[in-house]
C-alpha positions as CSV (number, residue, x, y, z in Angstrom):
1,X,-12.7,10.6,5.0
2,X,-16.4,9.7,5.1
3,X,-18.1,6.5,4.3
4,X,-19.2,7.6,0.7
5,X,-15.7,8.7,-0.4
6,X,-14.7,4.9,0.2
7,X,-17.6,3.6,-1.3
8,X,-17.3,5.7,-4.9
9,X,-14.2,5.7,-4.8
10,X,-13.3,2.3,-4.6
11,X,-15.9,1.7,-7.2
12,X,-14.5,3.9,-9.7
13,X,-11.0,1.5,-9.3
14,X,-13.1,-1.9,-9.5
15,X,-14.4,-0.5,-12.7
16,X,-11.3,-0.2,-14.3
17,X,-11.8,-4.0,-15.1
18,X,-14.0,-3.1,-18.2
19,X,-10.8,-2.1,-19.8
20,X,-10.3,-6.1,-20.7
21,X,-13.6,-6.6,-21.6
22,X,-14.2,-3.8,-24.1
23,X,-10.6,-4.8,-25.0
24,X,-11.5,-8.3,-25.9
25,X,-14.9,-7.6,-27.7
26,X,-12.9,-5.0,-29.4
27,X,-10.1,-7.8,-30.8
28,X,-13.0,-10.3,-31.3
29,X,-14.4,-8.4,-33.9
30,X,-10.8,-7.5,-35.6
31,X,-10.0,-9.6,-37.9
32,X,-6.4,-11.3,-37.7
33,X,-5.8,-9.3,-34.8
34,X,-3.1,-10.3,-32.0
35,X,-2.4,-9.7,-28.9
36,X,1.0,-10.4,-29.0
37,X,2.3,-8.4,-32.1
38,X,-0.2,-6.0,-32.4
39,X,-0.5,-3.0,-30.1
40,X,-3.7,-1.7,-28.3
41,X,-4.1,1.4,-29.8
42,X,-4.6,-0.5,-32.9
43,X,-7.7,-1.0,-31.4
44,X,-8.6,2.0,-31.6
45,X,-7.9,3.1,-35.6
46,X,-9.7,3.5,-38.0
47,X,-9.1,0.1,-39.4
48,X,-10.5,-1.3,-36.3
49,X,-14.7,-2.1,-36.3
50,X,-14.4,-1.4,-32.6
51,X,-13.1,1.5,-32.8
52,X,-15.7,3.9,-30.9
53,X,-16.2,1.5,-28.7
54,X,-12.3,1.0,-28.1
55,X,-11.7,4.8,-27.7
56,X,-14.4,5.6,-25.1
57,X,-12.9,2.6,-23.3
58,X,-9.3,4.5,-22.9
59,X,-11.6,8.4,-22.2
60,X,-13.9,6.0,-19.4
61,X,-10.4,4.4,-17.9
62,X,-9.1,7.6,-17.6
63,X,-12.0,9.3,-15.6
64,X,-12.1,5.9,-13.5
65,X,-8.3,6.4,-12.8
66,X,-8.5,10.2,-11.9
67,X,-12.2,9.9,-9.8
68,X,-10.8,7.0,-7.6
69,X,-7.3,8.9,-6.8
70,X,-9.0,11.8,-6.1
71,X,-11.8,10.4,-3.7
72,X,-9.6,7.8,-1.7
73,X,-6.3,9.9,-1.2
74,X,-7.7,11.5,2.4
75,X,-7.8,7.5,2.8
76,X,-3.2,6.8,1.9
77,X,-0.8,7.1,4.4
78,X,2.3,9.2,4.4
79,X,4.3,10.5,1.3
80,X,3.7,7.2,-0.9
81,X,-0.1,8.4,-0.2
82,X,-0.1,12.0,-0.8
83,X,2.5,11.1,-4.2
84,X,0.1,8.7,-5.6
85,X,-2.7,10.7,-5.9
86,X,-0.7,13.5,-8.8
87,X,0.9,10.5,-10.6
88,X,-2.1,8.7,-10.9
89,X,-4.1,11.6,-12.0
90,X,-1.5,12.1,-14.7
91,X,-1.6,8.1,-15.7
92,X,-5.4,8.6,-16.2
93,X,-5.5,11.7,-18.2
94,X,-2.8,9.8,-20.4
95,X,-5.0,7.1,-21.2
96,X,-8.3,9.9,-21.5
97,X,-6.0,11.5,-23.9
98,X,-5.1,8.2,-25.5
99,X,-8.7,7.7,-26.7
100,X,-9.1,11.0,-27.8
101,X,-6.3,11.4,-30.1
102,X,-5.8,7.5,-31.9
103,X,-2.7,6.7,-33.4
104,X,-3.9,7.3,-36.7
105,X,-4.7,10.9,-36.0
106,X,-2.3,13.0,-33.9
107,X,0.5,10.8,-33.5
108,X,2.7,13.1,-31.5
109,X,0.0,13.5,-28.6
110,X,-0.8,10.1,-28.7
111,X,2.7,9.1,-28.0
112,X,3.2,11.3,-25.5
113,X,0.2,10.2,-23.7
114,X,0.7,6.7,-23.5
115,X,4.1,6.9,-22.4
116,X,2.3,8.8,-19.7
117,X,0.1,6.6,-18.7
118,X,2.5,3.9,-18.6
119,X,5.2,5.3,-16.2
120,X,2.5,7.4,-14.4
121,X,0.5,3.8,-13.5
122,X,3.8,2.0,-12.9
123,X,4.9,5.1,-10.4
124,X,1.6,5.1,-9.2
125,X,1.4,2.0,-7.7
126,X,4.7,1.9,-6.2
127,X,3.6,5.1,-4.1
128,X,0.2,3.8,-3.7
129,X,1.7,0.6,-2.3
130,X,3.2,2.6,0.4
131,X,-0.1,4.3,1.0
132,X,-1.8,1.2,1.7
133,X,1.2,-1.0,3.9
134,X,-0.1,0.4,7.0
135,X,-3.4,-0.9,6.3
136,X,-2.5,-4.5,4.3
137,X,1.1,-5.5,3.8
138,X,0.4,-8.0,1.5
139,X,-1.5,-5.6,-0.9
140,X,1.4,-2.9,-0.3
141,X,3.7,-5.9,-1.8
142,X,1.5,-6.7,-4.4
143,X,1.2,-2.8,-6.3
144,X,4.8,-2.7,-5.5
145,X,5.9,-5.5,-7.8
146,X,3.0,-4.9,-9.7
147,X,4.0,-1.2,-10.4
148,X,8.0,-2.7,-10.3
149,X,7.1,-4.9,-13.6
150,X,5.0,-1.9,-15.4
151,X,8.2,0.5,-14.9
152,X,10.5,-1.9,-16.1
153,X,8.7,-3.3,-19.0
154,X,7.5,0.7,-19.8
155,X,11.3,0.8,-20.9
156,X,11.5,-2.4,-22.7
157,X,8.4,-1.1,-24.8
158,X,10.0,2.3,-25.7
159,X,13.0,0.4,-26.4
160,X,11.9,-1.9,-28.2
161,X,13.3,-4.5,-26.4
162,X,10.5,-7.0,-26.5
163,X,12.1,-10.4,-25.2
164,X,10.2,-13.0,-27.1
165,X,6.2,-11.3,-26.0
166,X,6.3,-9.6,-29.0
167,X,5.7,-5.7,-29.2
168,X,2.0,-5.5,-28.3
169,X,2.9,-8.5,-25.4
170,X,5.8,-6.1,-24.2
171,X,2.7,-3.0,-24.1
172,X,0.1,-5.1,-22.7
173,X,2.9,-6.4,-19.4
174,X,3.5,-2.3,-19.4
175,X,0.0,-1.4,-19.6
176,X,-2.3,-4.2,-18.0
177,X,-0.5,-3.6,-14.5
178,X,-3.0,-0.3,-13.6
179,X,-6.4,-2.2,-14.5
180,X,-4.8,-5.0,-11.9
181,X,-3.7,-3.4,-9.3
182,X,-6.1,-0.6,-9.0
183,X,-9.5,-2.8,-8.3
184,X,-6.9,-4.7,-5.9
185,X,-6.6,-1.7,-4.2
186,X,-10.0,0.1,-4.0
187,X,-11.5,-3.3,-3.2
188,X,-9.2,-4.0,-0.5
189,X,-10.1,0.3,1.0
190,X,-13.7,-0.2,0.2
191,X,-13.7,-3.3,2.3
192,X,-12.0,-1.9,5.4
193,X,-13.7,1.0,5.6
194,X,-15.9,0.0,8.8
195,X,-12.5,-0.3,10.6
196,X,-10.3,2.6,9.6
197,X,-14.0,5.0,9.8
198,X,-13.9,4.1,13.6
199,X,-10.6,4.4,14.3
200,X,-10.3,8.4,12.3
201,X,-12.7,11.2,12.4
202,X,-13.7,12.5,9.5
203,X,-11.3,15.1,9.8
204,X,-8.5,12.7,9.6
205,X,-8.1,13.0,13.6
206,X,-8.0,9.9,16.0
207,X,-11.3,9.0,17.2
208,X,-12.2,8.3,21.2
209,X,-11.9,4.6,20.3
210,X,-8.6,5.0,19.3
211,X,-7.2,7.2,21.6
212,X,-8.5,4.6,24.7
213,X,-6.7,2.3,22.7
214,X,-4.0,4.0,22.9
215,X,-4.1,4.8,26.3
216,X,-4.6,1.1,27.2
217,X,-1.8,-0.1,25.3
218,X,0.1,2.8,27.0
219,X,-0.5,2.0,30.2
220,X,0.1,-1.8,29.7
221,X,3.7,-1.0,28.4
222,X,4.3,1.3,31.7
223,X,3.1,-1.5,33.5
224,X,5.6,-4.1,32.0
225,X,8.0,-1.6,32.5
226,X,7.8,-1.4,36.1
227,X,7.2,-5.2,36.8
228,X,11.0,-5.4,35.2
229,X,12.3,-2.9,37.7
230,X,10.8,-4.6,40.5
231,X,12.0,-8.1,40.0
232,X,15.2,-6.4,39.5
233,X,15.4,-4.9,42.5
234,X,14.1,-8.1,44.3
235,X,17.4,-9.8,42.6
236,X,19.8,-7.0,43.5
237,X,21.7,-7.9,46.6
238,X,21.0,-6.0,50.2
239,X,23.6,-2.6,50.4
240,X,25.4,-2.7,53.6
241,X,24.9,-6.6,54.1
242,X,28.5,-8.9,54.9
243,X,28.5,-12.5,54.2
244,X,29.6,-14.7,57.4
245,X,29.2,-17.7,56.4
246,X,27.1,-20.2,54.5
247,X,24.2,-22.2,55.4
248,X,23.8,-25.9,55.6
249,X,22.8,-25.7,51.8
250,X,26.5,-24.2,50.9
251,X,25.3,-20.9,50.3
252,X,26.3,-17.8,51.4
253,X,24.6,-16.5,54.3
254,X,24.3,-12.4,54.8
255,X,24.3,-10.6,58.5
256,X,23.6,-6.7,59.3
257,X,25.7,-4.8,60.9
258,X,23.5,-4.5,63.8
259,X,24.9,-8.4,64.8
260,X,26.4,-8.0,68.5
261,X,28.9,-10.7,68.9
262,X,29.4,-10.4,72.1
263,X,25.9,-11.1,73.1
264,X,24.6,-13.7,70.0
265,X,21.0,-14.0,72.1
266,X,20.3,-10.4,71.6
267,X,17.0,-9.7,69.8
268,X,18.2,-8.1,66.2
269,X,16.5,-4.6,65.1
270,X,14.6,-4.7,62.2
């Protein structure tokens, strides 16, 4: 993972922000349009003066998607990490295909590919969230209930269970969840780069920095380790010692069995 895989490829996520600026300027010049019971890809129609605009919005999202998953993946951890990188790819070429194919034209393939891109982002981020944990647990919590809410509200969409946002509200909680969690997440990679770069090779392998770290942190534990033994020991009682009486404090007082009580002024062997 080199320095320039971080670098594009958290760009490509910050960038998927233009999504809600082209979306806006698109709506802006749509008469009567809302955001709450009309859909996005209405956008995109012909009815829409926006509409080129609009479209290469959803083709430009998707390449975003699919260019950051693919440069920052050597960058995930574990199976979260290596399973957000295919899901992803698959939200992004939903939306590319989105833009390609408007509502008004093939329907069929434009269904198909939002639904896509709507449980493929939701997916995504759950995976991605456990990609990222061992880096930021707070942004691992984030895409989790970020990608948590897209899932959920995916199936209130095709359900059309809209509960009061109206149908293009119950869309936009399905669909806005990728363009917010993804420049959370490249940012956040982009950002830390400096620190996970030292600590890795480029091969993926632990740097000399990090394995004296972990040596160090090994031999501090080993150490700690055998300071417990030895003030245990030092609190275990003498093998072999009787108790004959107790000393002017009242507590018990230990002999050897090298005591000669016939002749108390003996010197004692040590």
């Amino acid at each position: 993972m080199t320095d320039s895989r971080y670098r594009w490829g958290g760009l490509a996520w910050v960038l998927t922000l233009q999504f809600f600026v082209v979306e806006a300027i698109a709506a802006l010049q749509y008469e009567g349009y809302s955001y709450s019971a009309d859909v996005i890809s209405d956008l995109g129609t012909a009815t829409s003066p926006a509409r080129l605009l609009m479209n290469a919005s959803f083709v430009l999202q998707g390449v975003l998607i699919i260019t950051g998953a693919l440069l920052l993946r050597p960058g995930l951890a574990g199976t979260g990490g290596r399973l957000a990188r295919p899901v992803l790819v698959v939200a992004g070429l939903g939306v590319l295909l989105v833009g390609l194919f408007p509502s008004d034209g093939n329907t069929t393939v434009h269904t198909i590919a939002a639904g896509a891109h709507f449980l493929g982002g939701g997916i995504g981020l759950i995976a991605l969230a456990y990609g990222v944990r061992p880096r930021s647990e707070a942004l691992g919590t984030t895409l989790a209930l970020l990608g948590l809410v897209g899932v959920i509200a995916t199936i209130f969409f095709a359900s059309a269970v809209f509960v009061g946002l109206g149908e293009g509200g119950m869309e936009r909680v399905a669909g806005y969840v990728v363009p917010l969690g993804l420049p959370l997440a490249g940012a956040t990679l982009w950002r830390q780069k400096d620190d996970w770069l030292a600590l890795t090779n480029p091969d993926g392998t632990p740097s000399r920095r990090q394995l004296r770290e972990d040596a160090r942190l090994e031999r501090a534990q080993r150490a700690a380790e055998r300071d417990a033994a030895l003030e245990a020991a030092a609190h275990r009682p003498s093998e072999g010692a009787t108790p004959v009486g107790t000393s002017a404090a009242g507590t018990p007082v230990e002999e050897s069995d090298d005591f000669d009580p016939d002749d108390p002024w003996a010197p004692r062997r040590r």
